[in-house]
KOLMI-840382 format. One record per atom (N, C-alpha, C): residue in three letters; atom name; x negated, y, z negated; residue number from 1. Coordinates in steps of 0.2 Angstrom, whole numbers. Atoms other than C-alpha are relative to their C-alpha. Layout:
% KOLMI-840382
NODE|ALA|CA|X|Y|Z|NUM
...
% end
This chain:
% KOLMI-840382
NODE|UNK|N|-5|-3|-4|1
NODE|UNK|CA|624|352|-347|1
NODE|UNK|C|-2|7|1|1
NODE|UNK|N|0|-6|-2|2
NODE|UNK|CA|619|368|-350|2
NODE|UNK|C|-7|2|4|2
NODE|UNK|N|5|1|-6|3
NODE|UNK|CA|602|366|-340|3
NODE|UNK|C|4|1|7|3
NODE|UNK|N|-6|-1|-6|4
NODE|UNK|CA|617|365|-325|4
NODE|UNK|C|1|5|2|4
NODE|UNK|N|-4|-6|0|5
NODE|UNK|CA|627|378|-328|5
NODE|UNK|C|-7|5|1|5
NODE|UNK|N|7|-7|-2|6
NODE|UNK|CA|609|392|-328|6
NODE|UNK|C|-2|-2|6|6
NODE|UNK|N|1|2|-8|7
NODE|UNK|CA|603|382|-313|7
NODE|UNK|C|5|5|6|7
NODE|UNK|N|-3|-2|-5|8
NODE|UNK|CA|618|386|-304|8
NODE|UNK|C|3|9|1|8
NODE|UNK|N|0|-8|-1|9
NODE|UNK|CA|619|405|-309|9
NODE|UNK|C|-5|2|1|9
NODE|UNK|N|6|-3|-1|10
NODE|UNK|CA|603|406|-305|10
NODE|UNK|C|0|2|9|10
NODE|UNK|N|2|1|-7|11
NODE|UNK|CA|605|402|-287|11
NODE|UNK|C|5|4|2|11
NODE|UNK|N|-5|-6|-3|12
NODE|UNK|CA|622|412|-284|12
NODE|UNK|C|-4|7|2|12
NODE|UNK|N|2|-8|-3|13
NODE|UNK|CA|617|430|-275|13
NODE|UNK|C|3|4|-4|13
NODE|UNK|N|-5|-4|-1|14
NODE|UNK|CA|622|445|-283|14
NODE|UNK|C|2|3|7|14
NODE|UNK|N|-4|-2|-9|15
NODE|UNK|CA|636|452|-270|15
NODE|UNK|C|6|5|-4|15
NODE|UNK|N|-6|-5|0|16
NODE|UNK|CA|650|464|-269|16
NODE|UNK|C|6|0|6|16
NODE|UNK|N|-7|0|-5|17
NODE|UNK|CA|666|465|-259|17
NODE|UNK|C|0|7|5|17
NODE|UNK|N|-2|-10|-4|18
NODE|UNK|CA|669|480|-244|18
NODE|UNK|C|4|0|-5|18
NODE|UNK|N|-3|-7|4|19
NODE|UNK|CA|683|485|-257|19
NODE|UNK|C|-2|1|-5|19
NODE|UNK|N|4|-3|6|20
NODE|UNK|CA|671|486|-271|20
NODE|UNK|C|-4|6|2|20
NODE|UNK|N|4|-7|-1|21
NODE|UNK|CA|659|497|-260|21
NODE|UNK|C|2|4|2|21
NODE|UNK|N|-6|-6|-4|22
NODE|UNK|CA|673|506|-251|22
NODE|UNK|C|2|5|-8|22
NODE|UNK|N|-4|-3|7|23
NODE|UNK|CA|680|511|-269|23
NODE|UNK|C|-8|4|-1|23
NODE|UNK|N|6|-6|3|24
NODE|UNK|CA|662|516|-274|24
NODE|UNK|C|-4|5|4|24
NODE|UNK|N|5|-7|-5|25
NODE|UNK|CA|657|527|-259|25
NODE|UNK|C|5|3|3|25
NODE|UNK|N|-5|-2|-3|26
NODE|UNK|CA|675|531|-257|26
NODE|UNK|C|1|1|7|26
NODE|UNK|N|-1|0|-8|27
NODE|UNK|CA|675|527|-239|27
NODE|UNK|C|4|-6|0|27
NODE|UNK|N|-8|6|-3|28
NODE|UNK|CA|690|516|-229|28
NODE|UNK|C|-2|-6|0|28
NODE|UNK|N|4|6|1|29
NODE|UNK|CA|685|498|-233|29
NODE|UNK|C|2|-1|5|29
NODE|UNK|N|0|0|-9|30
NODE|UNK|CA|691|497|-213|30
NODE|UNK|C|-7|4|3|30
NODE|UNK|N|8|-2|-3|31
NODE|UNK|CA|674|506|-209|31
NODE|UNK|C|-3|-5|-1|31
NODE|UNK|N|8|5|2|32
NODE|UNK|CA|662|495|-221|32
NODE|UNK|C|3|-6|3|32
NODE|UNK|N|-2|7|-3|33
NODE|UNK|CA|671|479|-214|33
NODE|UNK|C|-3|3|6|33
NODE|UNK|N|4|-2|-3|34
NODE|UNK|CA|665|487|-197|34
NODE|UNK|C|-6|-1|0|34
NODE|UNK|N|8|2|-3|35
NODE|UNK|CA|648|489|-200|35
NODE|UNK|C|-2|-5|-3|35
NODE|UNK|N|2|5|2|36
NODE|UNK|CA|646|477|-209|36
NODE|UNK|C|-1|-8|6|36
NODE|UNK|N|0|4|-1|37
NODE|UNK|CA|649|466|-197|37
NODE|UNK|C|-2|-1|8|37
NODE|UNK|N|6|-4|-4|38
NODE|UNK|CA|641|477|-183|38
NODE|UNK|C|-5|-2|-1|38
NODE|UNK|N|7|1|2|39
NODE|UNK|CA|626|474|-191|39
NODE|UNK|C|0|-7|-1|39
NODE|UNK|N|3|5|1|40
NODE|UNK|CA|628|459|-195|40
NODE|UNK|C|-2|-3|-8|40
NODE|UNK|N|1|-2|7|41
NODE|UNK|CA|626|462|-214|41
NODE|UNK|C|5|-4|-5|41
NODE|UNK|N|-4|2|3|42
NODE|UNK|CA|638|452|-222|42
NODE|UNK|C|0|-8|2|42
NODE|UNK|N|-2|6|0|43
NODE|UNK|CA|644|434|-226|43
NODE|UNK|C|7|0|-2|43
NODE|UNK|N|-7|0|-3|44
NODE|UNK|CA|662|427|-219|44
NODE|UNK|C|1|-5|-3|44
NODE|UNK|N|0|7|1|45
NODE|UNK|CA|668|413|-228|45
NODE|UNK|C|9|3|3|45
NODE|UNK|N|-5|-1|-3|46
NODE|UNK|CA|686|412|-218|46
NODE|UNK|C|2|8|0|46
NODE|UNK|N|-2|-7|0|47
NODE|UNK|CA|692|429|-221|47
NODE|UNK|C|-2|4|-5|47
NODE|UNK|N|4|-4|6|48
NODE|UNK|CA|682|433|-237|48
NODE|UNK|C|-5|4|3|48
NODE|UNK|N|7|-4|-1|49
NODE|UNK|CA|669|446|-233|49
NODE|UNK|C|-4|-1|-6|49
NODE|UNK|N|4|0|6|50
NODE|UNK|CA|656|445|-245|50
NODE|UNK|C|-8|5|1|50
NODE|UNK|N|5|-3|-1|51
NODE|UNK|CA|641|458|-247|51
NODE|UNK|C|-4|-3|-5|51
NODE|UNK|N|8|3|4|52
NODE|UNK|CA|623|452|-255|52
NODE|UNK|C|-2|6|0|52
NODE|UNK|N|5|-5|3|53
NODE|UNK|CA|610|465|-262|53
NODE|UNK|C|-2|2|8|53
NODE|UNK|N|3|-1|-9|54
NODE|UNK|CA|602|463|-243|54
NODE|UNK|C|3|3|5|54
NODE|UNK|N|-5|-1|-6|55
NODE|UNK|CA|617|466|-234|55
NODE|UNK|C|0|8|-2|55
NODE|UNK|N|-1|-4|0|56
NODE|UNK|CA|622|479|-244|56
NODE|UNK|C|-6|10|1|56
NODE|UNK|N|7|-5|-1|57
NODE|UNK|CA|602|488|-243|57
NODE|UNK|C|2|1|9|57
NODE|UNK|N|0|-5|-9|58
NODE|UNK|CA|605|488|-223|58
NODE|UNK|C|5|1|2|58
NODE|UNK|N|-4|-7|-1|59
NODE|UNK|CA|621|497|-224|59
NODE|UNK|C|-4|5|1|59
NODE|UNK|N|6|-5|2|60
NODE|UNK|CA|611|507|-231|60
NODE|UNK|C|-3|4|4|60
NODE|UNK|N|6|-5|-3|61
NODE|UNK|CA|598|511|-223|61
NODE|UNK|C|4|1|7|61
NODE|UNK|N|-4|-4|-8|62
NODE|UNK|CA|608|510|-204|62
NODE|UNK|C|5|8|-1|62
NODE|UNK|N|-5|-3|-2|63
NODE|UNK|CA|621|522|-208|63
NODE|UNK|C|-4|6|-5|63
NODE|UNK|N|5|-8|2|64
NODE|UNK|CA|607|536|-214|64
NODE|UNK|C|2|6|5|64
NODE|UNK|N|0|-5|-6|65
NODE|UNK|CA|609|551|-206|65
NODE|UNK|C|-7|2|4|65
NODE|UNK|N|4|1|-4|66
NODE|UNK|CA|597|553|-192|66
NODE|UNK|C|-3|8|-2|66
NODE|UNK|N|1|-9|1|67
NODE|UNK|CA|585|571|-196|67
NODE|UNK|C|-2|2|7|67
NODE|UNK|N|-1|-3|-6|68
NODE|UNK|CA|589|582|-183|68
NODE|UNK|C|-5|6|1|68
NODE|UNK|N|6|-4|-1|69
NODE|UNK|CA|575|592|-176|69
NODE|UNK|C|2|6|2|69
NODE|UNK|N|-3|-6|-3|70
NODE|UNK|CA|587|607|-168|70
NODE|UNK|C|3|3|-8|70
NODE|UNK|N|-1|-3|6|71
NODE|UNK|CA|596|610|-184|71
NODE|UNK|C|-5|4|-3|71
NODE|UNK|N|6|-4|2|72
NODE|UNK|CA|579|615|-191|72
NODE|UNK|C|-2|6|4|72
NODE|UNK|N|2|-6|-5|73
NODE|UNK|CA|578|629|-178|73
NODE|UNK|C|5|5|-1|73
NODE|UNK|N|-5|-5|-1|74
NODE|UNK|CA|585|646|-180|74
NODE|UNK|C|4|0|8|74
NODE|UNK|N|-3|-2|-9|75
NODE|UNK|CA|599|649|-164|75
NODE|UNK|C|-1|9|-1|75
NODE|UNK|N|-2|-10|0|76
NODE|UNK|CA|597|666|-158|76
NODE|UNK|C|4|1|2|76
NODE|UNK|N|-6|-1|-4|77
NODE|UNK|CA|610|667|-146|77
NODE|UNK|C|-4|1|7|77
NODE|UNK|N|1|-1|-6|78
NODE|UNK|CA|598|671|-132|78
NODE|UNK|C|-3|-6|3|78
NODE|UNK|N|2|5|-6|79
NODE|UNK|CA|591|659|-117|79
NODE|UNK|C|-8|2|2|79
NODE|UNK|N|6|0|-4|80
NODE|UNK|CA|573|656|-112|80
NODE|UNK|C|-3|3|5|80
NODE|UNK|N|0|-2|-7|81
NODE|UNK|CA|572|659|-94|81
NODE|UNK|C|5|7|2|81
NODE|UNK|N|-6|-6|-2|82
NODE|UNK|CA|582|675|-85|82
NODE|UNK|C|2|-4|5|82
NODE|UNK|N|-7|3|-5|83
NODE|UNK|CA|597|673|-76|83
NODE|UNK|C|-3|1|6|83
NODE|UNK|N|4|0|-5|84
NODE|UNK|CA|594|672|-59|84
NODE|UNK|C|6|4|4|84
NODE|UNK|N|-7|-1|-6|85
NODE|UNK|CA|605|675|-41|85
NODE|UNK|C|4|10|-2|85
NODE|UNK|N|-3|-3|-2|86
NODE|UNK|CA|608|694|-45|86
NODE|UNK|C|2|2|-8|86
NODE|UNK|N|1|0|7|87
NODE|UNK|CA|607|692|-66|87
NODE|UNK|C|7|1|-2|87
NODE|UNK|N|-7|-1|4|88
NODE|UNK|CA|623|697|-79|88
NODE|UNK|C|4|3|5|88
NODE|UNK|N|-5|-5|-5|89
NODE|UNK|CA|630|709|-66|89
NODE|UNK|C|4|-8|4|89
NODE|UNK|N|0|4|-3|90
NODE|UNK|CA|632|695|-55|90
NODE|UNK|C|5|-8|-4|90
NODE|UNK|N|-3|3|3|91
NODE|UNK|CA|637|682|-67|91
NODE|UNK|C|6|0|-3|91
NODE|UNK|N|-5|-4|1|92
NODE|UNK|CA|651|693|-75|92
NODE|UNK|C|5|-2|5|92
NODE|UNK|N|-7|-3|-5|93
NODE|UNK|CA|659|697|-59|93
NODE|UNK|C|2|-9|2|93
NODE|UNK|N|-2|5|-2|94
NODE|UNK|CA|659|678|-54|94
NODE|UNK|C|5|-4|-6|94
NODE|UNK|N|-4|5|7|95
NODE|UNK|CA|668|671|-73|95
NODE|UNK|C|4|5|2|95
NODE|UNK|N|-8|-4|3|96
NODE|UNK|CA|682|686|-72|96
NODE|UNK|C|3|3|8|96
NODE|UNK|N|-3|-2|-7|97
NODE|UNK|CA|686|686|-52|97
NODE|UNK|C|5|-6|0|97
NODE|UNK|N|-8|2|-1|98
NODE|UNK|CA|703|676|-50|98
NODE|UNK|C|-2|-5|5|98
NODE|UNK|N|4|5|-3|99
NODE|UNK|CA|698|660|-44|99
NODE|UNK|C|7|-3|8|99
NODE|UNK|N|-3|1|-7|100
NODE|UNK|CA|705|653|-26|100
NODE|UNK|C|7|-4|0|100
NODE|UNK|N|-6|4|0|101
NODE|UNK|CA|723|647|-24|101
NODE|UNK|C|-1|-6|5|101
NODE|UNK|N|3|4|-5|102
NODE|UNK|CA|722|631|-18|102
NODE|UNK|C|7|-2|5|102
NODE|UNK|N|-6|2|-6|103
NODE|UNK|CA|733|624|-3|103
NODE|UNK|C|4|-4|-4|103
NODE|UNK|N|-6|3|3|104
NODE|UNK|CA|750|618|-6|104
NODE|UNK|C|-1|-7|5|104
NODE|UNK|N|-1|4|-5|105
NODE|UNK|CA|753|600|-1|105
NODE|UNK|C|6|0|6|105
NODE|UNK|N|-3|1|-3|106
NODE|UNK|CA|764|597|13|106
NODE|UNK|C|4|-8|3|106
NODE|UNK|N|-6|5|2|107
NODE|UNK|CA|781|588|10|107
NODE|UNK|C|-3|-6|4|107
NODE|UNK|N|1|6|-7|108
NODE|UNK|CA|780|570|20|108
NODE|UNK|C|8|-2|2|108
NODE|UNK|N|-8|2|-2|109
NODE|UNK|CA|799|570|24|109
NODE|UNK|C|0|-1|9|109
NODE|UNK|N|-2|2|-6|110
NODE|UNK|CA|806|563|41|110
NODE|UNK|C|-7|-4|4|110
NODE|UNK|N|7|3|-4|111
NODE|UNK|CA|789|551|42|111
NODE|UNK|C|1|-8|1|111
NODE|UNK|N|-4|8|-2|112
NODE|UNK|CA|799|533|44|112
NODE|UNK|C|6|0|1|112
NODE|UNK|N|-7|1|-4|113
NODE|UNK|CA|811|526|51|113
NODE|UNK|C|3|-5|-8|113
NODE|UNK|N|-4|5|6|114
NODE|UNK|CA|824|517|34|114
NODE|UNK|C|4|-6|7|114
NODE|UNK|N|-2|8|-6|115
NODE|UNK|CA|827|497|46|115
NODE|UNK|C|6|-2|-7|115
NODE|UNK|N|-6|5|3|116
NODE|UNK|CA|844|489|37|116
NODE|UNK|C|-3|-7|-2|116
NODE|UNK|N|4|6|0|117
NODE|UNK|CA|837|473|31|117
NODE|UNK|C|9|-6|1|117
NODE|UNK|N|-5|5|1|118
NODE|UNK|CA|856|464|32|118
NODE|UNK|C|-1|-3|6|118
NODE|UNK|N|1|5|-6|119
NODE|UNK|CA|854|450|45|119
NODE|UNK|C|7|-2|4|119
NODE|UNK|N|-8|2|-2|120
NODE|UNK|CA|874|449|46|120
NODE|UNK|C|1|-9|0|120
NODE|UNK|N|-1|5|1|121
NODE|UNK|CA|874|433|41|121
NODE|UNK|C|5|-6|-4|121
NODE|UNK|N|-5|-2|2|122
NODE|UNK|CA|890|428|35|122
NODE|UNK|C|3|-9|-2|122
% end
């Protein structure tokens, strides 16, 4: 019998629950349900979620931060190219001139005639 019993622990996965891994990485176990299930990452027995090692390794790895190549770059504040059309002077006066009022609509009053729908019918 005990030959059984080590058979069948042998063949269970380890696994973990979203609220196991949401408690340990203190995120909303409403996210990991998400991606997990985005991804595709996870086993559904009715409403149980269940994470495996595999599942839980391609969390993992999709929700890495992607290395961003502008980050690594100082900003200066200034632009490659010069301004065109007349340069800053130009530019200036077009942000801080008072931009155009637009037209007012025009009421639609007196454009039907109101017909009595009663037939007199009595």
């Amino acid at each position: 019998m005990t030959g059984a019993v080590r058979m069948t622990s042998e063949l269970l996965p380890k696994y973990t629950t979203p609220e196991e891994f949401a408690e340990h990485f203190r995120v909303p176990v409403r996210t990991v349900r998400e991606i997990a299930r985005r991804l595709g990452a996870c086993s559904q027995i009715g409403n149980a979620i269940i994470l495996r090692e595999d599942d839980v390794r391609r969390i993992m790895e999709k929700t890495r931060p992607c290395p961003s190549k502008s980050s690594a770059v100082e900003r200066s504040g200034t632009i490659e190219v010069p301004l065109t059309d007349g340069g800053s002077e130009a530019l200036l006066k077009r942000l801080t001139e008072k931009p155009r009022s637009a037209s007012k609509r025009k009421s639609r009053r007196g454009r039907g005639n109101v017909i009595s729908m009663d037939r007199g019918q009595d």
